[in-house]
C-alpha positions in Angstrom: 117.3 162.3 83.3 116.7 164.8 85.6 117.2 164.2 89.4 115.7 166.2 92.2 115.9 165.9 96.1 113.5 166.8 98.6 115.2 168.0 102.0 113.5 168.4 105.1 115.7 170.4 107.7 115.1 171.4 111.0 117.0 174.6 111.4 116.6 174.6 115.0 118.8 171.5 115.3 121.0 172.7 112.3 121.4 176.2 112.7 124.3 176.9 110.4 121.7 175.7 107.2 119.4 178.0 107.9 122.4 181.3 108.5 123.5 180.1 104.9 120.0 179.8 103.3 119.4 182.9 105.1 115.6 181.5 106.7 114.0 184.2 108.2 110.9 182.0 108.6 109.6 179.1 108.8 108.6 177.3 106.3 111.2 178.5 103.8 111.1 176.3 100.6 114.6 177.0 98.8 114.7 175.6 94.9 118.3 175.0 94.0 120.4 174.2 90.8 124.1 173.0 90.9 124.4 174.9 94.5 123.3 177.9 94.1 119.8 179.5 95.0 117.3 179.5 91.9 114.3 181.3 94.1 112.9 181.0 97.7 109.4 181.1 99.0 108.2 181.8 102.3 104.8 180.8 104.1 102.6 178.2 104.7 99.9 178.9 102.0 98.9 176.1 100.5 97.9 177.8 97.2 101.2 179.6 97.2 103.1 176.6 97.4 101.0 174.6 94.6 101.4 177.9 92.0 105.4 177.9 92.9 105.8 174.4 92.4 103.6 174.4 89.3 105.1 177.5 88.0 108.6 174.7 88.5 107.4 172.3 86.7 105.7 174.1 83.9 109.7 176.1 83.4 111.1 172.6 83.3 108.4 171.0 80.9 109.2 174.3 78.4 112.5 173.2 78.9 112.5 169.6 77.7 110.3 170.6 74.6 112.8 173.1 73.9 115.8 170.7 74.4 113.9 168.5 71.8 113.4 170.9 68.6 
């Protein structure tokens, strides 16, 4: 079973998250695994966002079918 947390930060109230996840802009979507950074995306476009968290899922549907065989 996979588990997966959505965070929601406001780096202007916690400004030492956003030194270590080095945000440069905001937004800033981060995707981690076991702590360390997996790959970031900047920017509000929505069609950006959809394709990176598509591009997610479809790496961690390969990776079930694979984990089956």
């Amino acid at each position: 079973m996979k588990i997966f947390f959505f965070l929601l930060v406001d780096v202007d109230d916690i400004k030492a998250a956003a030194t270590k996840m080095e945000v440069k802009a905001m937004p800033t979507f981060v995707l981690m695994k076991g702590g360390d950074v997996m790959e970031k995306l900047v920017g509000a476009n929505p069609d950006a966002i959809k394709r990176w968290i598509d591009g997610f899922v479809q790496t961690l549907h390969s990776h079930n079918n694979h984990a089956l065989h």
